[in-house]
C-alpha positions in Angstrom: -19.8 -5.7 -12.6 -19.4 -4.6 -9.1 -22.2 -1.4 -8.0 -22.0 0.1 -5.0 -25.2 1.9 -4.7 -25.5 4.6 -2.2 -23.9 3.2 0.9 -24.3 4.9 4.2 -22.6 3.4 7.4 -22.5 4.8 11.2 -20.3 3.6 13.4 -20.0 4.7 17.0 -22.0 8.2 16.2 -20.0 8.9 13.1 -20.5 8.8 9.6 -18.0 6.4 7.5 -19.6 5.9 4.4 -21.6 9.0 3.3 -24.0 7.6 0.4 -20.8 6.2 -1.1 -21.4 5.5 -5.2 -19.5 3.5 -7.9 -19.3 1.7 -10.4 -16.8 -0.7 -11.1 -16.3 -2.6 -14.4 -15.6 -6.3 -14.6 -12.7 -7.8 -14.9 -11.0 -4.7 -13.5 -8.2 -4.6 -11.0 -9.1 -1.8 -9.0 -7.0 -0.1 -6.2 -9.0 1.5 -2.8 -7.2 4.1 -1.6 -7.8 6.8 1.6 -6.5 8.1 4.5 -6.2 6.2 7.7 -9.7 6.1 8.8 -11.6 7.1 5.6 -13.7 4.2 5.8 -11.7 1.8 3.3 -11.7 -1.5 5.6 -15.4 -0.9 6.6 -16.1 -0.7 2.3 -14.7 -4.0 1.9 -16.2 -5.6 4.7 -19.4 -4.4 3.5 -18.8 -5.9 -0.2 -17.7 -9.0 1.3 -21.4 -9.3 3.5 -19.8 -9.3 7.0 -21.5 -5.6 7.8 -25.0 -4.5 6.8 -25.0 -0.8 6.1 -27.5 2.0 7.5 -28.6 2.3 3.7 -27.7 1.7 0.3 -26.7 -1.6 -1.6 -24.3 -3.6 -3.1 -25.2 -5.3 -6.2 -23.1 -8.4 -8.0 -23.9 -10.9 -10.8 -26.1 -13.5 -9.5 -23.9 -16.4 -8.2 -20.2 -14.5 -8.5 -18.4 -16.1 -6.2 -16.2 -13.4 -3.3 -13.0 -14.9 -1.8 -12.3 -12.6 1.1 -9.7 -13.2 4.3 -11.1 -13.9 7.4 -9.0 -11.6 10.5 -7.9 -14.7 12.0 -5.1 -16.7 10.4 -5.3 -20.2 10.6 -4.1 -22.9 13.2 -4.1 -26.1 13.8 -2.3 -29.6 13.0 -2.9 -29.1 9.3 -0.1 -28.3 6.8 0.3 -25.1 4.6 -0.2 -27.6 1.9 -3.0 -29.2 3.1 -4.8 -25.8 4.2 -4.1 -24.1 0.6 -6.1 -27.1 -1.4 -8.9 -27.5 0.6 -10.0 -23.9 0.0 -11.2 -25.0 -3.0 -14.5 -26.5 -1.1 -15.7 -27.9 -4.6 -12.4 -30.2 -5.4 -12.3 -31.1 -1.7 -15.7 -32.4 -1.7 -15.6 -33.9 -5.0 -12.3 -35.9 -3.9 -13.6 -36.9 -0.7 -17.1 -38.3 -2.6 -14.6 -40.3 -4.9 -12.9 -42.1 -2.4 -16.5 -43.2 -0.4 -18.0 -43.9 -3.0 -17.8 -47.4 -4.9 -21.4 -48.8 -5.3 -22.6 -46.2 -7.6 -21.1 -46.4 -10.9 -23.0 -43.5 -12.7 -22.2 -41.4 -10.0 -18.5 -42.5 -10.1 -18.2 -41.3 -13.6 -20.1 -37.8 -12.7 -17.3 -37.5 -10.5 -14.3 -37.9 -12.4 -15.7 -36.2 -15.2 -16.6 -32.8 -12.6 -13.0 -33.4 -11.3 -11.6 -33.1 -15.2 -13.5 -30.1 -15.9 -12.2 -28.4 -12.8 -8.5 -29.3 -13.9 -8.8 -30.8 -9.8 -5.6 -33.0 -11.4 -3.1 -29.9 -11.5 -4.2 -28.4 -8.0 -1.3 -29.7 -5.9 1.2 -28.3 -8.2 -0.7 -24.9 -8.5 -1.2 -24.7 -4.2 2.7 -25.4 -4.4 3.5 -23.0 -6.8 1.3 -20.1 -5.1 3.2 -21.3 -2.1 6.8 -21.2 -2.9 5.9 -17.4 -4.2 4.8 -16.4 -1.1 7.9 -17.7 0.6 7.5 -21.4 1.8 10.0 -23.8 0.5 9.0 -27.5 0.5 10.2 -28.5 3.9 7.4 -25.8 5.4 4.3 -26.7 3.2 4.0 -29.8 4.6 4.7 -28.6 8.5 2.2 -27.7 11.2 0.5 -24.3 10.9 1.0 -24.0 14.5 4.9 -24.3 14.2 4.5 -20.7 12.2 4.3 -17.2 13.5 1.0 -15.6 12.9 2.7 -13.7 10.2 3.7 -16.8 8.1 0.0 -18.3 8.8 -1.6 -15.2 7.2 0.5 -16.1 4.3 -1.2 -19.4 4.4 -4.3 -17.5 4.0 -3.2 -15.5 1.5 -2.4 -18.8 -0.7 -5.7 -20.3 0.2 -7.5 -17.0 -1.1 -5.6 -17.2 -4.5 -6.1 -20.9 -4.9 -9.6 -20.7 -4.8 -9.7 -18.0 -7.4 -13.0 -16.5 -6.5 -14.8 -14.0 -9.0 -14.3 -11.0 -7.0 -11.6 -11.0 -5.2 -11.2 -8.6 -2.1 -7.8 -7.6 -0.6 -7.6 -5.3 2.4 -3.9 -4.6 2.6 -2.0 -8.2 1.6 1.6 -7.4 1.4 1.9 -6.6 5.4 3.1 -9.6 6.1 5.0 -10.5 3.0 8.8 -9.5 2.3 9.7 -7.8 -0.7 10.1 -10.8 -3.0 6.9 -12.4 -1.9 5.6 -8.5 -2.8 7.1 -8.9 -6.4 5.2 -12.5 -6.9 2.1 -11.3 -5.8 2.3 -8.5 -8.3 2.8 -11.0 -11.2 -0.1 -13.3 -9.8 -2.6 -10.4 -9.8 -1.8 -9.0 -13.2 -2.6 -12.2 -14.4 -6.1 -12.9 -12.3 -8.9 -13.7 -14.6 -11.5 -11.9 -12.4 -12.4 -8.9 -10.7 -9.8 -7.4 -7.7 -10.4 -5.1 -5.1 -7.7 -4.1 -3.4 -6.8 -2.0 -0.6 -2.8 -0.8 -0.5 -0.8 2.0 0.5 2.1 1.2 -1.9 2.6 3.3 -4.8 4.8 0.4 -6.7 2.4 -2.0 -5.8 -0.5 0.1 -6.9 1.2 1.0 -9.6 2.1 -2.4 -11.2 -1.3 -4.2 -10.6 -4.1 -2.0 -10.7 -5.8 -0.3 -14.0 -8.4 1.7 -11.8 -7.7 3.5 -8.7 -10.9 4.1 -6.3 -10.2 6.9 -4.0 -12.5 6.9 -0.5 -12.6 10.7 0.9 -14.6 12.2 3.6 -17.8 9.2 2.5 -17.5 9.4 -1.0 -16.0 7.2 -3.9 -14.4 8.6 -6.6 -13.0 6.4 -9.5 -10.0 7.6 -11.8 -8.2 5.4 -14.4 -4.7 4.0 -14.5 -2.8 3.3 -11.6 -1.5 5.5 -8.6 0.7 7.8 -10.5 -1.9 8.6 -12.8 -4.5 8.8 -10.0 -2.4 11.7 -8.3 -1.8 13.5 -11.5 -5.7 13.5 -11.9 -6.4 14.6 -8.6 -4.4 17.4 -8.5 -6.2 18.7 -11.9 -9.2 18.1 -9.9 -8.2 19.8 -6.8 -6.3 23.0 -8.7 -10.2 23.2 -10.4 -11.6 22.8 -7.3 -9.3 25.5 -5.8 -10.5 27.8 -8.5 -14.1 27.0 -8.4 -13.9 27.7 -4.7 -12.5 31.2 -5.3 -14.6 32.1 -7.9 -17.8 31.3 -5.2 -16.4 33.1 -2.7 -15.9 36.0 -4.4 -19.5 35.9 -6.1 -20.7 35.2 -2.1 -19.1 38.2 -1.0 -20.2 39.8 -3.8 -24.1 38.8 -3.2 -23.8 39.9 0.4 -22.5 43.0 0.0 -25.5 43.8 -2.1 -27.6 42.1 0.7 -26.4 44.3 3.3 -26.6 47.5 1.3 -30.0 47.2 0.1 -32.1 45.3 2.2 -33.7 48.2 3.9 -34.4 50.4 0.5 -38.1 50.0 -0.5 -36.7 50.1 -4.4 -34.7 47.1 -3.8 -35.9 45.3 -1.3 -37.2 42.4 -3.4 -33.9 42.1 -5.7 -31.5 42.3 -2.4 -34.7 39.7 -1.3 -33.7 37.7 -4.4 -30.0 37.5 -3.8 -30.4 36.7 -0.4 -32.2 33.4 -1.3 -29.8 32.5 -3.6 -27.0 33.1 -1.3 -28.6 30.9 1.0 -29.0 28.1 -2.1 -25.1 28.3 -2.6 -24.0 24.8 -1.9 -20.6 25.6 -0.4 -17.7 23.7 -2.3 -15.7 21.4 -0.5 -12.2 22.9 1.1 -8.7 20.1 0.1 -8.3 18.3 3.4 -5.2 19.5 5.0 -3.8 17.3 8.0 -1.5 19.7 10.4 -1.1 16.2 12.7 0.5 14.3 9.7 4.1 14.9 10.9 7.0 13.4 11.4 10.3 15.3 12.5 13.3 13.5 13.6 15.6 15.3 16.7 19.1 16.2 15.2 21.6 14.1 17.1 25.0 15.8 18.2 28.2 14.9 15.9 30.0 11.8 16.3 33.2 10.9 14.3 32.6 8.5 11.5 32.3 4.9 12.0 29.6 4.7 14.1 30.0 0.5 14.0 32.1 -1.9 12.5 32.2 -5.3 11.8 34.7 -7.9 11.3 34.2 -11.1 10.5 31.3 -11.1 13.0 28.7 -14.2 13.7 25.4 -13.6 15.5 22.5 -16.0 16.1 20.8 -17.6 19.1 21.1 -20.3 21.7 24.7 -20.8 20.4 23.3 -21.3 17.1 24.4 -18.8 14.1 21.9 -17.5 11.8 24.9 -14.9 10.2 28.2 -15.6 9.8 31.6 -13.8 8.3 30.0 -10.1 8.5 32.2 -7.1 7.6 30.2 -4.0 7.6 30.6 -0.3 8.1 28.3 2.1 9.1 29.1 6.0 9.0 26.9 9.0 10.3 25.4 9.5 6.9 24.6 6.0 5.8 21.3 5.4 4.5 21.5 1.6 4.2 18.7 -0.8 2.8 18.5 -4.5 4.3 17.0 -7.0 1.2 16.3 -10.3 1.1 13.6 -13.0 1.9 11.8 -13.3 5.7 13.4 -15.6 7.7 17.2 -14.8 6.2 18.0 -12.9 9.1 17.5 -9.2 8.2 16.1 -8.8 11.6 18.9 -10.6 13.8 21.2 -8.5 11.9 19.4 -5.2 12.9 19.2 -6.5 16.5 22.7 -6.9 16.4 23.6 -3.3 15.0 21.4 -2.4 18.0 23.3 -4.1 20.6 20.2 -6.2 21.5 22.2 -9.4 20.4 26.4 -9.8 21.1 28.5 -11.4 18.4 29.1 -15.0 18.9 32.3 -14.6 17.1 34.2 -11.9 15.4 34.3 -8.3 16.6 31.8 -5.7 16.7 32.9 -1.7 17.3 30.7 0.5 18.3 30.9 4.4 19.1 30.5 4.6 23.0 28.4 7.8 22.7 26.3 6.2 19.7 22.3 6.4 20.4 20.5 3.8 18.6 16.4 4.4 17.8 15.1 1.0 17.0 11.3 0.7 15.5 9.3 -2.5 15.5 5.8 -3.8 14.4 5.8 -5.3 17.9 6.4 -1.4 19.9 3.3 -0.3 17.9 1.2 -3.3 19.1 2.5 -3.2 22.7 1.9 0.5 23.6 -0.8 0.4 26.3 -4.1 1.2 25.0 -5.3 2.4 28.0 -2.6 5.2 28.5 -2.6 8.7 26.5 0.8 10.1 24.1 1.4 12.2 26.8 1.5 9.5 29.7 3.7 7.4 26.9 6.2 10.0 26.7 5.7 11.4 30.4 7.0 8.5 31.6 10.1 7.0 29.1 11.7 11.0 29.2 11.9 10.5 32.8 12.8 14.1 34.2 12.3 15.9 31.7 9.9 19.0 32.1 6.6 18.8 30.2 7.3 21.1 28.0 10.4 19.1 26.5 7.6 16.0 26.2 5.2 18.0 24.6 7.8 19.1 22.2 8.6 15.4 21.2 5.4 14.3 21.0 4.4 17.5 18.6 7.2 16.7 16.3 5.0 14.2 15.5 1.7 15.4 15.0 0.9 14.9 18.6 -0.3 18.6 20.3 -3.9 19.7 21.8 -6.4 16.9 22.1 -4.3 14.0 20.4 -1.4 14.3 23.4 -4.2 13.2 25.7 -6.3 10.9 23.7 -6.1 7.0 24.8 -4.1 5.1 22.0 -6.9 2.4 22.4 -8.7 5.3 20.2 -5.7 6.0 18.1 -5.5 4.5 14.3 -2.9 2.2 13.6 -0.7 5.1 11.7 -0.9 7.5 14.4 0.0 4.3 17.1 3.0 3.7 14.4 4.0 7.6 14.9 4.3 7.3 18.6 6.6 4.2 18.4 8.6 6.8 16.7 8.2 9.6 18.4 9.0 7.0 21.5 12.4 5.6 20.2 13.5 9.3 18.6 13.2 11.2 22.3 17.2 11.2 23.0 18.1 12.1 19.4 19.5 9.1 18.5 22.3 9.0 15.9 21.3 6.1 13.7 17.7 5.0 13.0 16.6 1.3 12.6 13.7 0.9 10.8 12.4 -2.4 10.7 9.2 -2.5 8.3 7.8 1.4 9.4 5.3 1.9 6.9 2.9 -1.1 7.8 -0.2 1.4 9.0 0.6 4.1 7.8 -0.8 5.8 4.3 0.0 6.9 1.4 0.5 10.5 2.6 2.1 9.3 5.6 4.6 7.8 4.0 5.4 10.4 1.8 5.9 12.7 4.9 8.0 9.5 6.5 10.2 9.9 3.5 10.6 13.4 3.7 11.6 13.3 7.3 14.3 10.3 7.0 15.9 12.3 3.9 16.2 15.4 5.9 17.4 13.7 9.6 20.9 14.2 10.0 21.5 10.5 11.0 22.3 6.9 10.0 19.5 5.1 8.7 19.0 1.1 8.5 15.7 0.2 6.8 13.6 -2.8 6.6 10.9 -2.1 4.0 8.7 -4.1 1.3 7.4 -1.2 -0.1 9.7 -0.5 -2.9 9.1 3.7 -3.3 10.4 4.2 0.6 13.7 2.1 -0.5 14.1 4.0 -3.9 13.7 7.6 -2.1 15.7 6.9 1.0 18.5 4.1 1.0 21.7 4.6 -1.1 23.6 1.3 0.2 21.6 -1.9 -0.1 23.0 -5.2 1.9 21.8 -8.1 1.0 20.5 -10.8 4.1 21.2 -14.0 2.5 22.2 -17.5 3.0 23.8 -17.1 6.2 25.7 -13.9 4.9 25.1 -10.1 4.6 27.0 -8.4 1.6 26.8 -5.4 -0.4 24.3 -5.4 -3.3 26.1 -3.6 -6.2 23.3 -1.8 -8.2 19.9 -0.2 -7.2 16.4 -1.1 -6.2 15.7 -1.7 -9.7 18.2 -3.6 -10.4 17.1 -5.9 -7.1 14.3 -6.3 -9.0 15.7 -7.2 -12.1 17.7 -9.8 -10.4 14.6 -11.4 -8.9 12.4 -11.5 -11.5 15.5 -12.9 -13.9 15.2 -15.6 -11.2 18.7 -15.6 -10.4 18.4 -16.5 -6.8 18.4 -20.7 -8.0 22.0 -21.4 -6.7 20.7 -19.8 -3.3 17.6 -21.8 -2.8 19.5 -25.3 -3.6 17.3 -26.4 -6.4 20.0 -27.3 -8.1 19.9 -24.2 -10.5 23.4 -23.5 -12.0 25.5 -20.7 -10.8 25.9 -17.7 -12.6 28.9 -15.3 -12.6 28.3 -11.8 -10.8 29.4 -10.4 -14.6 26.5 -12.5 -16.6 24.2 -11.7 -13.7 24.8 -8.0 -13.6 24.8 -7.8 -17.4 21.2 -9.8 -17.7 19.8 -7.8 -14.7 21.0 -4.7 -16.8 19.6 -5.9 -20.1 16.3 -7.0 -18.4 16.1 -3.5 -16.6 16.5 -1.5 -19.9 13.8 -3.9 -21.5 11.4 -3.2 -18.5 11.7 -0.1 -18.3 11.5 0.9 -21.9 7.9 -0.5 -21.5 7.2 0.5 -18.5 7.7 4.3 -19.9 5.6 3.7 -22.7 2.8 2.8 -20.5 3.6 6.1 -17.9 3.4 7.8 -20.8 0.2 6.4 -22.3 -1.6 6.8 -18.5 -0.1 10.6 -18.7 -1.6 11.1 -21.6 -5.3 9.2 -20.9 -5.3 12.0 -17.7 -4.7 14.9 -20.0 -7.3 14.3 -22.0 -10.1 13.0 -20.0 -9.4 16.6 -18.2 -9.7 18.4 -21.9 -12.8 16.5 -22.1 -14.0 17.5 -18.6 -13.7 21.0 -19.4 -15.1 20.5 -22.7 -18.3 19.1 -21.6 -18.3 21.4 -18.4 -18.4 24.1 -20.9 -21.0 22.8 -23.3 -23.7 22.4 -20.2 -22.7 25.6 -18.6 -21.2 28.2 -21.1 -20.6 30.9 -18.3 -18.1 28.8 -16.9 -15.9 28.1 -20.1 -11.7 28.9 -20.2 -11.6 31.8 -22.5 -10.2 29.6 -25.6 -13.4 27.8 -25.3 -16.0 30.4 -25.0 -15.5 31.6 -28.3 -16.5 28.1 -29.6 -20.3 27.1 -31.0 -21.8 24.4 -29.9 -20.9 22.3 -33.0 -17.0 23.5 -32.7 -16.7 22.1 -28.5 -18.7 18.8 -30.3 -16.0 18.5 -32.8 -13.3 19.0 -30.6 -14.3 16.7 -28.5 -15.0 13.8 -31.0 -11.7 14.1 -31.6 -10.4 14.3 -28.0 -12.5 10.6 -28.2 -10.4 9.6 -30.6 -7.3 10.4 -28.9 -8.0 8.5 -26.0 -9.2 5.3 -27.5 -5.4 5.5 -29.5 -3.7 6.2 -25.8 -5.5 3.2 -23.9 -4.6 0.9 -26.6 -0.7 2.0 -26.4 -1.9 1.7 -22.4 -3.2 -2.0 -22.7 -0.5 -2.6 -25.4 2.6 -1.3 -23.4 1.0 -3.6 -19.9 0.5 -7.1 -22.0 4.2 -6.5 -23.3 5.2 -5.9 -19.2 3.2 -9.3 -18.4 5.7 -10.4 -20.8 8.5 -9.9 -19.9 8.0 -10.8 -16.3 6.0 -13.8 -16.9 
């Protein structure tokens, strides 16, 4: 078991970590959750022993073993391969020791038996295996780190964590740089993890399908609900409708004390009760008000009309230095296309988006494009090349050329950018509200289609949610690059497929993507000699598998929906049993021995609904095992 006892952390003058409390059970996969800047990053580097806190304590079994990764990816002359199996130090060392040694005969046999016990036999086929799920085929395990992208080398990292299976197991954010396939893996690997998992992730799917605790960090303070997000939200907006109440019913009974205060504070008769009420107005612990953001906003210009298409292309080839990366493209994109790109990193979802762009020509083939057509065109690399030493309003001031400040004032407060943030440095900025003025930035003529090329990367859950929003009410095109499965579902309703050298239409939705992945029909693609399957048979398994998964996956929504109801009729249960003047009026009328009864039997209920919970999640490992 994992404790987190009281931590306090102060960074720059400001309070992080507020006497931050949990406990977490073992084994458990649990989910950390905030907004940007709660503190979430600075928890997990404390757990992992990289930053001493002001106070408090983290406490851990004697000799667990943490796997954490480090903020630099790795480099050097050393292959993926070789990289993933030496991060288990003990194997390593072990194997090393066998090969010098040859005098020692007793030792010799300590050796080999240690190396038996630790299965050290099957490691290079597990470091492979961990590695083709996160993406690298067997020509790049055994290339150069240095011949990869920082991206692809955080990957490596990634694998290395895994393969040394460490007994708590800390994650700040690991599908970032992983596509949506490599996402999908991951999720099966973690399901399956024999130890303790603390994860931090913005994803709803993601959080969804691993986690069965979700550990919410607010304003200093840890909170720990079970099931995954879904069920978190559904508990936290019981919490937050009784908090709502509780905070009326105070206010009312402050106002209530201070009129009597104010009215008889200067009798002689009453002086001592108005005294009275006085000190326990000032012993009212005032209760906590729901944080409401005003700068999380996003709010996309309407462009003018243009007559539909806005591009075609026929039989088009694009690539670079003469070299095609996509070849035979016909595409159509109208005004109110809201188009998904799929498909593995490196297939060329990006080169295709550059192209719709114009930032690449076709090599061959024809590409049409409206000449009025405004193109906004968001990258991971705009966010991390904004200059940090420049304000919003100097960002803005100076790409809307001309225009008076109060037209660049209104961009920049369509996105949560007015009073003090306009002016702030973006050094000082957190990386969501850096990713909302790369919007705001590439949205300032009112473009008429959006490319989105992985958007969500730093920004929260909340954000995201008020991303979605926002894309579903522009009036635009939309083209969007995404692992994270919930903005796909809510806002693409064409999905292209970037694959082998080709972009075509996907016929089905995101779960049926899905379905196809995890059916692993993508063998005919990746040459392994898999047979080909017929788009009929494909569609029909993906369909089968879907109704199979989802059966399931209902049961256990329903299980978690039912676990939240009740551990809230329990809440108010035991709320009333401690402090009768607070009870609902069905409950007041109760004895003691009746609210006892009632909830022994709530008890009851719940054990039955985590077993259908823990029943319904081993039949999901199942079927996507």
């Amino acid at each position: 078991m994992l404790n987190v006892n009281d931590i306090t952390v102060r960074l720059g003058g400001r309070v992080i970590l507020d006497g931050a409390t949990a406990q977490l059970p073992p084994r458990g996969r649990i989910g950390l959750i905030g907004r940007n800047g709660a503190g979430k990053s600075t928890l997990v580097r404390v757990v992992a022993g990289m930053l001493e806190p002001d106070s408090g304590a983290i406490d851990m079994p004697r000799g667990a073993r943490l796997g954490y990764i480090a903020q630099e990816a790795p480099g050097g002359d050393a292959t993926p391969f070789e990289t993933v199996l030496a991060a288990d130090t003990e194997r390593a060392a072990l194997m090393a020791e066998s090969e010098a040694e040859h005098d020692d005969l007793h030792r010799i046999a300590e050796i080999h038996e240690r190396l038996i016990a630790i299965d050290a036999h099957s490691a290079p086929s597990r470091a492979a295996r961990i590695l083709v799920g996160l993406g690298f085929d067997e020509d790049m395990q055994h290339r150069p780190l240095e011949s990869f992208s920082g991206g692809w080398r955080m990957r490596v990292a990634l694998a290395s964590l895994l393969f040394s299976e460490p007994d708590l197991l800390l994650l700040d954010e690991p599908s970032n740089h992983l596509d949506l396939e490599a996402v999908m893996w991951l999720e099966d690997f973690l399901k399956s993890y024999p130890a303790t998992i603390l994860l931090v992730s913005h994803e709803r799917d993601f959080l969804n399908n691993v986690v069965d605790y979700i550990l919410h960090l607010e304003r200093g303070k840890l909170t720990l609900y079970p099931g995954g997000y879904d069920a978190f939200e559904r508990q936290r907006a019981e919490r937050q409708a009784q908090l709502a109440a509780a905070r009326a019913k105070q206010q009312a009974e402050r106002e209530k004390l201070q009129d009597y205060v104010a009215r008889n504070s200067a009798r002689a008769s009453t002086a001592k009760q108005a005294q009275s009420r006085a000190k326990a107005l000032a012993r009212m612990q005032p209760i906590a008000e729901l944080i409401d953001d005003p700068s999380l906003s996003f709010d996309f210009p309407k462009p003018d009309e243009l007559r539909p298409p806005l591009i075609t292309l026929d039989m088009a080839s694009v690539g670079y230095n003469g070299t095609p990366i996509l070849s035979r493209l016909n595409l159509r994109l109208d005004p109110d296309d809201r188009i998904a790109l799929l498909g593995r990193n490196g297939n060329g979802k990006t080169t295709l988006a550059r192209l719709l762009c114009a930032q690449l020509k076709p090599m061959d083939g024809a590409m049409n494009a409206s000449g009025k057509m405004r193109v906004g065109y968001f990258t991971q690399y705009q966010v991390e090349e904004l200059d940090r030493t420049e304000t919003p309003l100097q960002h803005m001031t100076s790409t809307m050329k001309g225009a008076s400040q109060g037209a660049v004032r209104a961009q920049l407060g369509r996105f949560g950018f007015s009073g003090d943030k306009a002016t702030t440095q973006v050094g000082k900025l957190s990386g969501g509200e850096r990713a909302r003025l790369a919007l705001a930035l590439i949205t300032r003529d009112a473009p008429h289609m959006l490319i989105l090329d992985e958007p969500t990367n730093h920004l929260d859950v909340d954000a995201r949610e008020a991303l979605i929003q926002a894309l579903n009410a522009y009036s635009g095109a939309v083209v969007i690059v995404s692992h994270d499965r919930h903005m796909l579902e809510m806002t693409a309703d064409r999905l292209v497929l970037v694959d082998s050298g080709a972009a075509r239409e996907f016929d089905g939705s995101i779960d049926d993507y899905i379905a196809f992945v995890l059916a692993g029909d993508r063998g005919e693609k990746a040459g392994n000699g898999a047979p080909k399957i017929s788009k009929q048979d494909r569609r029909k398994a993906a369909a089968e598998a879907r109704e199979k998964y989802n059966a399931v996956r209902n049961k256990a929504k329903k299980a978690e929906t039912a676990i939240a109801t009740l551990s809230a009729q329990r809440s108010t249960i035991d709320k009333a049993m401690f402090d009768p003047t607070s009870a609902t009026s069905d409950l007041a009328k109760l004895s003691m021995t009746d609210l006892m009864k009632r909830r022994a039997e709530i008890e009851k209920q719940i054990e039955l609904a985590e077993a259908d919970w823990l029943e319904a999640n081993e039949a999901l490992e199942g079927i996507e095992a």
